[in-house]
C-alpha positions, -999 to 999 in steps of 0.1 A, spaced: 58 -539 179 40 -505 176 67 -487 166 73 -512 139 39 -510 123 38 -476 123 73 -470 110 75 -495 81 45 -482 66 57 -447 68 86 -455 56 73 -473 22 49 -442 17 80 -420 18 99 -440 -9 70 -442 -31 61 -480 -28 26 -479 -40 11 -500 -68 41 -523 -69 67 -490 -75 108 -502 -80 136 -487 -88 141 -491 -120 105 -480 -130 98 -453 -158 95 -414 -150 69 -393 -168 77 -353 -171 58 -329 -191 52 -296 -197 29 -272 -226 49 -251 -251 39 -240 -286 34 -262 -314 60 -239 -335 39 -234 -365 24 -200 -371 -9 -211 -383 -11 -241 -353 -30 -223 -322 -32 -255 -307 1 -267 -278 17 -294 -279 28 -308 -250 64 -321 -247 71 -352 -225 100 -367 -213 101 -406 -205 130 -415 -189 141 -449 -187 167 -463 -160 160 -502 -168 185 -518 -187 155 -528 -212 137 -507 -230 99 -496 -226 70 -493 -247 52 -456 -243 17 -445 -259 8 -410 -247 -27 -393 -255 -32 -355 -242 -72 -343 -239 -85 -317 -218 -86 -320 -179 -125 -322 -170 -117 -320 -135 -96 -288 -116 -59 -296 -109 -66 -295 -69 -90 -321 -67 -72 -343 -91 -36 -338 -79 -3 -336 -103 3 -372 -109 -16 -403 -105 -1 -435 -113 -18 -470 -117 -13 -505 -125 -42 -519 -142 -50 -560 -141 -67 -566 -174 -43 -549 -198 -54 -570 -231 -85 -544 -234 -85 -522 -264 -78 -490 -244 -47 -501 -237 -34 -510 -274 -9 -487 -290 -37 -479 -319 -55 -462 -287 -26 -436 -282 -14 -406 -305 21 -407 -300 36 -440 -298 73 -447 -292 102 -469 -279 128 -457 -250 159 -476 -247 170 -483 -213 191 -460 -197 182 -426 -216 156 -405 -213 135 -395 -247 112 -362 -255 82 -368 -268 56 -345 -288 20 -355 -282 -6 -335 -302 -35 -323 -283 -74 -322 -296 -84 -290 -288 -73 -253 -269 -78 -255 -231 -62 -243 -198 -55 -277 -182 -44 -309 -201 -46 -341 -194 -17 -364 -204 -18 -405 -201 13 -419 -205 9 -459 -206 44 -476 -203 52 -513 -207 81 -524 -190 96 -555 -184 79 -590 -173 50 -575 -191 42 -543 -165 21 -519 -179 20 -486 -159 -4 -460 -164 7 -424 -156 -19 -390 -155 0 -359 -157 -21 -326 -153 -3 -301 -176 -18 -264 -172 -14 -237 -196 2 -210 -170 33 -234 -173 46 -233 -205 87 -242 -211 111 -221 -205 131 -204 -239 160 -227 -227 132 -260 -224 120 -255 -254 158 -250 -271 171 -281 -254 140 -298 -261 134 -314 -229 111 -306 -203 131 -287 -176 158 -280 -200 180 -311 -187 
């Protein structure tokens, strides 16, 4: 019986069950590059949603500076907030809003407000059965895409 509570939790842990996670839950990549234009000084950072639901999602992503360091915040932080019907959650609240069909996996280009080191990206995706998921990406500047990223257009390159 020990055994068994120690090893079930473990296990859910090690797949990633936490704040109701399945398997056919949205991914959230992203990474800085250069906005492209040569009197822009600004990034942008390019995001990649990738969908493998047979329904699409709903994605509003907003990038602002990180106000806290990237070790004491960690890489990625996902949530499932209860009361979605507040304003902060309303695609008006986001500045890029989009669509992903299921099955694919779309780029994104989110603007960001000002020139930092360390960006924040919030990614909130509605899914299915009315799920929003909220996902905080810390994007630094000393990881910007690769020549081949950027060409492809995709974060990664993929």
């Amino acid at each position: 019986m020990v055994v068994v509570l120690i090893v079930v939790p473990s296990w859910c842990l090690a797949r990633g069950l936490r704040n109701g996670d399945r398997p056919a839950d949205a991914t959230v990549r992203a990474v800085l590059r250069d906005a492209g234009q040569p009197d822009e000084p600004r990034p942008v950072i390019l995001a990649a949603i990738g969908n493998p639901s047979a329904t699409p999602v709903l994605a509003g992503l907003e990038a602002r500076k990180a106000r806290t360091p990237y070790r004491l915040s960690g890489g990625l932080n996902v949530t499932v907030p209860h009361r979605t019907g507040r304003r902060k959650f309303r695609p008006s609240a986001y500045a890029t809003v989009g669509i992903v069909p299921g099955g694919t996996t779309v780029s994104f280009t989110v603007p960001v407000r000002g020139s930092a080191r360390r960006y924040l990206l919030t990614a909130a995706v509605g899914q299915a059965g009315g799920r929003l998921r909220l996902y905080r990406l810390h994007v630094s500047g000393a990881t910007r895409a690769s020549p081949r990223a950027a060409a492809a257009g995709t974060p990664g390159g993929g």
